[in-house]
C-alpha positions as CSV (number, residue, x, y, z in Angstrom):
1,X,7.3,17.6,6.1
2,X,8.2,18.9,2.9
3,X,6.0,19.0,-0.3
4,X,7.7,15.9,-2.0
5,X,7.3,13.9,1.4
6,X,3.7,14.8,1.7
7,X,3.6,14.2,-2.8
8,X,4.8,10.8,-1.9
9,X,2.7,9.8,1.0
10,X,-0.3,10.9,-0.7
11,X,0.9,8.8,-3.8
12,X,1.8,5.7,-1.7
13,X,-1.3,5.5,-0.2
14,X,-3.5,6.0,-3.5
15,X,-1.2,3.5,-5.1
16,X,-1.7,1.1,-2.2
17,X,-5.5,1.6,-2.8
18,X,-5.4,0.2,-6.4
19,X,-2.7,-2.8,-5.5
20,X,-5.2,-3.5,-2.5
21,X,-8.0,-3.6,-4.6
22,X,-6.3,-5.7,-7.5
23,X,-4.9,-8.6,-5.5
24,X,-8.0,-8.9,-2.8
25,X,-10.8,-7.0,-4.8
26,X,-11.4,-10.5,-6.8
27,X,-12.1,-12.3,-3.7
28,X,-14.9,-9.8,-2.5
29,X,-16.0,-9.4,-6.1
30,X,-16.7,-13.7,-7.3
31,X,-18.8,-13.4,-3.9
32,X,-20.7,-10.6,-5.7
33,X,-21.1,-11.2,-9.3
34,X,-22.0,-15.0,-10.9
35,X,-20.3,-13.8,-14.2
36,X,-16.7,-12.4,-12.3
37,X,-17.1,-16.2,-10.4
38,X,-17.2,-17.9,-13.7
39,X,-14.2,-16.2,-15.0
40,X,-10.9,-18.7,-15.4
41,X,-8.0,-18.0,-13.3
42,X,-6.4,-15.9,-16.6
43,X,-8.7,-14.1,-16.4
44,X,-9.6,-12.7,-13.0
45,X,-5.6,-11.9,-13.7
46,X,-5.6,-10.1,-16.5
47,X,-8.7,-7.7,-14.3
48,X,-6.1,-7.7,-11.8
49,X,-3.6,-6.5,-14.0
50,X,-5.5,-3.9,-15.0
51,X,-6.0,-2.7,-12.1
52,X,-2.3,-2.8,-10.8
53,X,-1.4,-0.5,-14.1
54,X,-2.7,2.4,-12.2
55,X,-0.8,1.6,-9.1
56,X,2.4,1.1,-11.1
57,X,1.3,4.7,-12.8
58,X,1.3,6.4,-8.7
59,X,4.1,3.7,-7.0
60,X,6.6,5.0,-10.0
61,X,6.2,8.3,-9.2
62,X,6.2,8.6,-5.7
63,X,9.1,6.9,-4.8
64,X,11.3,8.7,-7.7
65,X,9.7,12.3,-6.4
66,X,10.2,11.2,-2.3
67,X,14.0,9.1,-3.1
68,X,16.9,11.3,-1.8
69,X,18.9,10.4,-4.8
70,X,16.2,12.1,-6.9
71,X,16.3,15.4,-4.6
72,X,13.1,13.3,-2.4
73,X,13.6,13.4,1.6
74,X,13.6,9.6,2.2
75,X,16.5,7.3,2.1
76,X,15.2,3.9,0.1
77,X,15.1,2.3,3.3
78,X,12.8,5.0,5.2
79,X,10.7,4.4,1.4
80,X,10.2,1.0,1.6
81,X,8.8,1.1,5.4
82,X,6.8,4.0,4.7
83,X,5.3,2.3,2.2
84,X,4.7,-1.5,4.0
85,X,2.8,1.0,6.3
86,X,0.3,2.3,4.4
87,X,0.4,-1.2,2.9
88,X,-1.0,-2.9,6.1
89,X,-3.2,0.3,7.0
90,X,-4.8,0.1,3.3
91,X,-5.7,-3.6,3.7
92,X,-6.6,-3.2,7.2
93,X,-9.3,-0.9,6.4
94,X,-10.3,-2.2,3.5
95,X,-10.8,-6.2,4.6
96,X,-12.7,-4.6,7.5
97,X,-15.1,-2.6,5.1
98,X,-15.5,-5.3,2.5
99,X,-15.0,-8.4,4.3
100,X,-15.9,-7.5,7.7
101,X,-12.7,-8.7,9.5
102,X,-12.6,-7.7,12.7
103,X,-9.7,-6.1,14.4
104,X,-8.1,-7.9,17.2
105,X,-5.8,-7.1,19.9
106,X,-2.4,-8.7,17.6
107,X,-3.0,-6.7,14.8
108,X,-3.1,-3.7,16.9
109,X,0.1,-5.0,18.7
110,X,1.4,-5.8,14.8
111,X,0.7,-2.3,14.0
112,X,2.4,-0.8,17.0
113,X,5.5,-2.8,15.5
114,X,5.5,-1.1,12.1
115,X,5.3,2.2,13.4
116,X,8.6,1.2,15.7
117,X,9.7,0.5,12.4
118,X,9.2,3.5,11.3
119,X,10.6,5.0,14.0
120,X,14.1,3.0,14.0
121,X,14.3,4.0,10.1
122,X,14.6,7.4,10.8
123,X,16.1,7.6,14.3
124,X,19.6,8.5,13.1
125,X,18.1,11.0,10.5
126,X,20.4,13.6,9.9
127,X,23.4,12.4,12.4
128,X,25.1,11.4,9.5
């Protein structure tokens, strides 16, 4: 893998950890903290949106260093499935570490689907 692949996975998945965080963190967090509970709906988005700045400031980035248009290795679709992976592998491990979900045999079998995905998005890779 070249250094912009490995730039942009590493920024996908520390973007994915903010965007994970901003639209689920509020669940785990009015569970925690009376005062985040009492907050209206504006603002327990405006806390999200905060958050999601700083994914926006890594998502950016990554996919104009890793998009082949920009001199990156990955075509926008091979972008786009990379990053619903680390998507789903983000949230995975983070709804089992702060909400304790447990992992069942159909999200392993939904996992073993995105990585075919992954697969069948670069299979014809440089056949032209």
């Amino acid at each position: 893998m070249t250094s912009q692949g490995f730039q942009t996975i590493l920024l996908l998945i520390c973007s994915n950890i903010f965007m994970t965080i901003a639209w689920y963190g509020h669940l785990k967090m009015q569970e925690q903290f009376s005062w985040f509970q009492a907050l209206p709906l504006i603002g327990v988005i405006a806390f999200s949106w905060a958050i999601a700045f700083f994914e926006y400031c890594l998502q950016v980035p990554a996919n104009r260093i890793g998009f082949k248009g920009n001199g990156g290795p990955f075509d926008l679709m091979q972008l786009k499935v990379i990053q619903e992976v680390i998507t789903l592998t983000v949230f995975t491990f983070f709804s089992m570490w702060a909400f304790k979900t447990e992992f069942k045999w159909n999200h392993f079998a939904a996992f073993f689907c995105l990585v075919m995905a992954v697969y069948f998005v670069f299979m014809n890779e440089g056949k032209g």
